[in-house]
C-alpha atoms as one frame of an Amber mdcrd trajectory, in Angstrom:
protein
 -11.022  25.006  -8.191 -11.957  23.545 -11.566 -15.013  21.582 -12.041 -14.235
  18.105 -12.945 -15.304  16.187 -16.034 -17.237  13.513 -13.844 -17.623   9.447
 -14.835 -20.430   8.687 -13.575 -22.452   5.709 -11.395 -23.063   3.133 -14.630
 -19.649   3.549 -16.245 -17.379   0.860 -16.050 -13.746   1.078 -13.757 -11.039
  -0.874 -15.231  -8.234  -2.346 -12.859  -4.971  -4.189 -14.035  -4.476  -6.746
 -11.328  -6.607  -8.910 -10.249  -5.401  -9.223  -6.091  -7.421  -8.402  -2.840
  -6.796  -4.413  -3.451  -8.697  -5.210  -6.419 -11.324  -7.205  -5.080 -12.173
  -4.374  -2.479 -12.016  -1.846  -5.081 -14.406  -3.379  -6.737 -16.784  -3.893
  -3.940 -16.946   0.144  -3.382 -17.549   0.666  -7.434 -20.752  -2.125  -6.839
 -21.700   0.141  -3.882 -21.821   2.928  -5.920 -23.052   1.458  -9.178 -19.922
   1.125 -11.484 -19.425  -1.402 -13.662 -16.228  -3.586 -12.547 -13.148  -4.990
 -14.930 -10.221  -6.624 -14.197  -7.319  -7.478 -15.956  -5.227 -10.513 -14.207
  -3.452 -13.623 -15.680  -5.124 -16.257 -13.086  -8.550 -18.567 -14.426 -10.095
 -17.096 -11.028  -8.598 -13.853  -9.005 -10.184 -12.602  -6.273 -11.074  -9.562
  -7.635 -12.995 -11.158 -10.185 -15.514 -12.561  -8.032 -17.100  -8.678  -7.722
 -16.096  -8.389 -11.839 -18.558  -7.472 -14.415 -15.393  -8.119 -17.107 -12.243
 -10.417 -16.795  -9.783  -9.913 -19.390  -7.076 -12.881 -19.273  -3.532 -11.462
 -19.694  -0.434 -10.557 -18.159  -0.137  -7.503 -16.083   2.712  -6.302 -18.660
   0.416  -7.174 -22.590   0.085  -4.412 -23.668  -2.139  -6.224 -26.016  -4.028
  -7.687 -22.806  -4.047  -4.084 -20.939  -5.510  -2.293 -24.773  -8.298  -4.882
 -25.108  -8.938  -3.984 -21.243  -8.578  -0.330 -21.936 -11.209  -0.059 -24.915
 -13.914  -1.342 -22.917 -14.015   0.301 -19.453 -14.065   4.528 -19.000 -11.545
   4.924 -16.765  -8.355   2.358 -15.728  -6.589   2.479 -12.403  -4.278  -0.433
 -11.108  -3.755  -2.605  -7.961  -0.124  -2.724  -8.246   3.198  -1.020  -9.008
   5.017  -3.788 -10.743   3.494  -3.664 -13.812   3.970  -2.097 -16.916   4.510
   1.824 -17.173   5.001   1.373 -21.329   1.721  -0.802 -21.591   0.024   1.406
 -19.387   0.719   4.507 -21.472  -0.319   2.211 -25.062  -3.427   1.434 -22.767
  -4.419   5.453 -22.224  -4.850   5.509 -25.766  -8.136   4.333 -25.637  -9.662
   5.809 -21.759  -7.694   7.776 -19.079  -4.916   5.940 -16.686  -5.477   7.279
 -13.192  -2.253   7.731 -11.588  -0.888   8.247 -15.185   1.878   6.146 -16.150
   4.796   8.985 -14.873   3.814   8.955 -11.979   3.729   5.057 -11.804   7.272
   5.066 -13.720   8.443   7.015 -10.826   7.756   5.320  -7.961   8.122   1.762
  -9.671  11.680   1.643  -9.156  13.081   2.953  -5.853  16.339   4.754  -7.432
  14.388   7.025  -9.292  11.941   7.396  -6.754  14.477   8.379  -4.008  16.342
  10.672  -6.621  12.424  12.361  -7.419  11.855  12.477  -3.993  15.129  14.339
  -3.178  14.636  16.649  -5.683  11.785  17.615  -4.045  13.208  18.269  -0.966
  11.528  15.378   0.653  13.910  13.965   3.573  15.148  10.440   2.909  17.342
   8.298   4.730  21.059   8.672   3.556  21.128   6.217   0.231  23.084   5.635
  -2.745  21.774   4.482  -6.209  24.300   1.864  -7.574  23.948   0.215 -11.035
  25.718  -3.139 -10.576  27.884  -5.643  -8.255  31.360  -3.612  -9.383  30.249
  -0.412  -7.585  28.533  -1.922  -4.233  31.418  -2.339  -2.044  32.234   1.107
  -2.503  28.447   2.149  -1.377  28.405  -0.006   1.361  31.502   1.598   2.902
  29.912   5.023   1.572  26.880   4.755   3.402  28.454   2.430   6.283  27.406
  -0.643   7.972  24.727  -1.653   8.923  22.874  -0.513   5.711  20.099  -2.230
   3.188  20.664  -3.365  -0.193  17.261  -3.085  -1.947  16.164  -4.185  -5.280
  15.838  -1.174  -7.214  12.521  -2.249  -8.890  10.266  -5.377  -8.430  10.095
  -5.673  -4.274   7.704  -5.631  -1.942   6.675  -7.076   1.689  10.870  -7.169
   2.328  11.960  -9.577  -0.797  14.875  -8.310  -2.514  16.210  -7.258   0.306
  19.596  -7.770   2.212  20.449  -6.002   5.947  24.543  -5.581   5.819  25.797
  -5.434   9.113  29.438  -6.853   8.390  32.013  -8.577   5.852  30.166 -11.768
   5.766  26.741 -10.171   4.396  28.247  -8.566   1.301  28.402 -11.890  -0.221
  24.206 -11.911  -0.649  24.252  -7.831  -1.138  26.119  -8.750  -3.896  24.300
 -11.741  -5.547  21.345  -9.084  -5.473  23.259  -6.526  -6.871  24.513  -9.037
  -9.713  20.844  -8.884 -10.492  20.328  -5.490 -11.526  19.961  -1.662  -9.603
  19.962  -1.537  -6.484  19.787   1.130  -3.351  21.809   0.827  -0.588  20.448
   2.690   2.527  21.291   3.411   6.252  19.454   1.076   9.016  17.505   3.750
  10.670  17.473   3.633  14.469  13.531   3.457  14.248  11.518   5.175  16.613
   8.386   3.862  14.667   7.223   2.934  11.183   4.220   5.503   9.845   1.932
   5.404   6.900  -0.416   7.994   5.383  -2.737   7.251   2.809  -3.361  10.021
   0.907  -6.098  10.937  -2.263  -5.771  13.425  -4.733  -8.365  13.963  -7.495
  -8.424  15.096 -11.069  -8.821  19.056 -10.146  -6.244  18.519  -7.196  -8.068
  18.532  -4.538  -6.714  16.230  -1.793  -7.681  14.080   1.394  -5.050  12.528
   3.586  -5.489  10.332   6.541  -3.942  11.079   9.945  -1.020   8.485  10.333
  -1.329   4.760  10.906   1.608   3.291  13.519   2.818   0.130  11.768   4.394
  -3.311  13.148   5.812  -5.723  10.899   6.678  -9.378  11.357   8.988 -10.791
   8.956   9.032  -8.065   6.682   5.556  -7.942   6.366   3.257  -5.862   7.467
   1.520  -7.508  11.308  -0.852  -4.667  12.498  -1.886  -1.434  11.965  -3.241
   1.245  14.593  -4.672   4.343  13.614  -4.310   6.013  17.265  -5.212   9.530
  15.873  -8.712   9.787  16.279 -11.409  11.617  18.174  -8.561  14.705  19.334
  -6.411  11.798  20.351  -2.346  13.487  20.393  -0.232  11.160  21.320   0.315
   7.268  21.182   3.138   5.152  22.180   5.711   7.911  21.486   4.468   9.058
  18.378   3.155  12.657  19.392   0.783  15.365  17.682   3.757  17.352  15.879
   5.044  13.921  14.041   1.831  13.296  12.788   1.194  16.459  11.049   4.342
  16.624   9.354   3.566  12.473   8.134   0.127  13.960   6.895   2.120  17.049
   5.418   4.543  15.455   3.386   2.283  12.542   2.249   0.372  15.545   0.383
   3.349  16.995  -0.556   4.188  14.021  -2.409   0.937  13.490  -3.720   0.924
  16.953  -5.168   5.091  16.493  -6.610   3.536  13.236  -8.411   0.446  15.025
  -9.786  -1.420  11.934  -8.282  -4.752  11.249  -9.807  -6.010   8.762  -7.297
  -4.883   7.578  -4.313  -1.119   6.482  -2.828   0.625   5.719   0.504   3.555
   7.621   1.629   5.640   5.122   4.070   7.776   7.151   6.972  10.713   6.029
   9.386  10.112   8.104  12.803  13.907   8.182  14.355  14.793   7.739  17.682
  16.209  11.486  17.083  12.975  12.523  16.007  13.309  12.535  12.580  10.780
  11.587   9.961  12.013   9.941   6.834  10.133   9.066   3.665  10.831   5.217
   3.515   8.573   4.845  -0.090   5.674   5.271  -2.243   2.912   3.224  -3.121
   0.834   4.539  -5.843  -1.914   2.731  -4.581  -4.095   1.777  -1.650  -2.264
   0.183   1.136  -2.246  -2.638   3.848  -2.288  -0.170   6.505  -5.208   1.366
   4.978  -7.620  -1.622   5.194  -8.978  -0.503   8.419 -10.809   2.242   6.628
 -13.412   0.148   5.320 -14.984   0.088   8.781 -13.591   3.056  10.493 -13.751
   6.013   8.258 -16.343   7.860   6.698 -14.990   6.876   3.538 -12.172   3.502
   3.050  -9.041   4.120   0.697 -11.248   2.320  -2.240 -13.857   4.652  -1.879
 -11.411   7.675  -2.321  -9.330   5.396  -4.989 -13.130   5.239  -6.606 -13.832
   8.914  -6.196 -10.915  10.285  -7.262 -10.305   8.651 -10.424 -13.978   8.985
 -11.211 -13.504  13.350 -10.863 -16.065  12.742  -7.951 -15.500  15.210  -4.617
 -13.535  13.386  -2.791 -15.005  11.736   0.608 -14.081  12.784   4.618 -10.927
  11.084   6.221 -11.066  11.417  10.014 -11.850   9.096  11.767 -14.512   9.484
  14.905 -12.812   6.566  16.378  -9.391   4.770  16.988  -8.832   1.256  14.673
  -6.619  -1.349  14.637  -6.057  -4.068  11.903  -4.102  -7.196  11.980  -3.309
  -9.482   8.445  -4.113 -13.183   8.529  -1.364 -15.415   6.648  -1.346 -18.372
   5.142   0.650 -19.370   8.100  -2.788 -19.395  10.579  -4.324 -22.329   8.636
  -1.206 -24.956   8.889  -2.722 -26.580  11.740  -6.726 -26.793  10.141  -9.317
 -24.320   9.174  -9.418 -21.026  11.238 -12.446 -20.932  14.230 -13.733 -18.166
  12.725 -16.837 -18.567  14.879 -14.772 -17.936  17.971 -12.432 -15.220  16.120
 -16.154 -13.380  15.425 -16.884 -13.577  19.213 -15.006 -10.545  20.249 -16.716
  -7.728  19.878 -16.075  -5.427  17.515 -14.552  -7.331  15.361 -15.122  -7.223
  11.578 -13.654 -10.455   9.241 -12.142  -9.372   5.063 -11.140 -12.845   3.694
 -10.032 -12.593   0.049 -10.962 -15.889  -2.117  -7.639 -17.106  -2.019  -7.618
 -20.815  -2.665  -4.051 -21.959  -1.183  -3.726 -20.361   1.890   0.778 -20.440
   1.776   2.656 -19.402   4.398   3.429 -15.696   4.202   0.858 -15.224   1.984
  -1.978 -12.476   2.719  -5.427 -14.252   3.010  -7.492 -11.766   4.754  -7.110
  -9.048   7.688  -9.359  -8.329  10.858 -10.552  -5.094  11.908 -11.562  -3.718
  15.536 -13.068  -0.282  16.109 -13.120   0.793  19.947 -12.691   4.377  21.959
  -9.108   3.723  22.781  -6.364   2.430  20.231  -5.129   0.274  22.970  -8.030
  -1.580  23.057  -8.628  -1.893  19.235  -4.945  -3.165  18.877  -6.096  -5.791
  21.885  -9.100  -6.523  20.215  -7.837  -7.949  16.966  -4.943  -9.691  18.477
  -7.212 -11.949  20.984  -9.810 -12.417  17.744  -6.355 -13.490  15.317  -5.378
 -15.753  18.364  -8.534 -17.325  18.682  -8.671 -18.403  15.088  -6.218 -21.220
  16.101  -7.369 -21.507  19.238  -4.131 -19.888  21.286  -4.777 -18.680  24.117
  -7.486 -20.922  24.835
């Protein structure tokens, strides 16, 4: 394997976006002595509390993302809705790890599912369609029910429409009126699987055994990594799934020619099948509980990897379990964090967000324990007691 040209503890890591994925990024480069920048359009984001450098600007200037460029060594970014074009004026002036291809790709979920196909990946049955004209004929393509997705622009279930009969085509269609979008088959879901995966500049990679997902609303609820300590099997999610998640997640990272780290989302059927739902270029949600259960978090690897550093060890010596906190928890007073801290085991992440909205992610908790079970249980009784339910 190729040696690396390293960047080096001291140089300064550039990030366009200036969100919680930021923030915690930028905590692991001050553990490790980089130099922090963000680039984000709000007075104060909460990755700028950790930042040696705010650059005010839209995520798309590519003025903004050139002034941010020319003063850090290396730039990486928080999100995948911003600008592919800026991104590529921005590596002009330092290196853009994931390059903007790979963020061009997996921006937009048509040409994402047609890349992944390509590759042989296996995807839920989908068609591409361009505007409202062509969507009936989809629908009754793929048959109901189906999805309508935004092709580009969505995340945490918005632009998004679930067509089980006649009288949902009406909605499909004011999306589609909007621009591209996918329709897809509901999948009979088994469960809902994540692996985080990190590739680095001389391709070596480092995935994470699976995470078992739960949403609520569209977004993600909690997150179990069961697959620790020799573990094999949790809640019908067996051995032989996981290592074809882990599998394909570096397949795609290697497809991509990732420099950095993404997450590779998977539908487990009730058949058995596993289905690549999408790509995130980035660290992920479901990959928060990393900070305190693995050797080394998704930032750290994010940090590494763009960096040319080794990358760091992924398995876990113990099961985790994570569970968000919404804005939704503080619309009857502040949380009891006190009491939420009580149960042991349990590690707090707020983010510095000043208007805690419903829906909106404010922070997660974390719970480490010898049995997923009881990490899952752990979190859940410390999120209830933050409003005192339960009680």
């Amino acid at each position: 394997m190729a040696r690396a040209e390293v960047i080096a503890p001291g140089a300064t890591v550039g990030v366009v976006g200036g969100g919680q994925l930021g923030l915690m990024l930028g905590a692991a480069c001050r553990r490790m002595g980089y130099r922090f920048a963000v680039l984000a359009p709000e007075e104060r984001p909460p990755a700028g509390a950790v930042a040696d450098l705010h650059v005010r600007g839209a995520l798309d200037d590519p003025a903004a993302l050139r002034e941010l460029a020319a003063q850090v060594d290396v730039l990486t970014f928080e999100w995948e809705n911003v600008s592919a074009v800026a991104l590529e004026a921005a590596a002009g002036e330092c290196p853009v790890r994931p390059s903007p291809e790979a963020l061009h790709v997996t921006q937009h979920r048509g040409r994402e599912k047609a890349f992944l196909a390509e590759a042989g990946l296996p995807l839920p049955r989908h068609l591409a369609v361009a505007g409202a004209a062509d969507l009936p004929a989809a629908i009754e393509e793929v048959g109901a029910p189906c999805v309508v997705k935004t092709a580009g622009f969505g995340y945490d279930g918005k632009g998004q429409v679930v067509v089980a009969d006649e009288g949902d085509v009406a909605a499909a269609a004011a999306l589609a009126a909007a621009g591209p979008v996918v329709v897809e088959e509901l999948v009979d879901l088994s469960a809902e699987l994540s692996v985080v995966v990190a590739r680095g500049v001389t391709g070596e990679v480092a995935a994470y055994a699976p995470f078992v997902n739960r949403h609520s609303r569209h977004v993600l609820d909690v997150t179990v990594a069961p697959f620790a300590g020799g573990r094999k099997e949790w809640r019908g999610v067996g051995e032989a799934a996981a290592a074809r998640a882990r599998a394909l997640a570096v397949a795609v990272a290697e497809r991509l020619e990732l420099v950095g780290v993404c997450c590779v989302e998977f539908f487990l059927t009730r058949g058995g099948d596993l289905l690549v739902n999408e790509v995130a270029p980035r660290p992920h949600n479901s990959g928060h509980l990393t900070i305190e259960a693995a050797p080394a978090s998704q930032f750290e690897q994010q940090l590494r990897a763009v960096c040319g550093l080794p990358l760091g060890a992924v398995e876990l010596p113990r099961p985790a379990a994570m569970a968000n906190l919404l804005g939704d928890l503080w619309s009857r007073g502040a949380p009891d964090f006190a009491t939420a801290l009580a149960v042991p085991g349990v590690s707090l992440h707020l983010y510095g967000k000043a208007e805690p909205r419903p829906g909106r992610k404010m922070g997660h908790l974390t719970a480490v324990a010898d049995d997923p079970d009881e990490a899952e249980a752990l979190v859940l009784r410390a999120r209830e007691a933050l409003t005192g339910a339960g009680r």
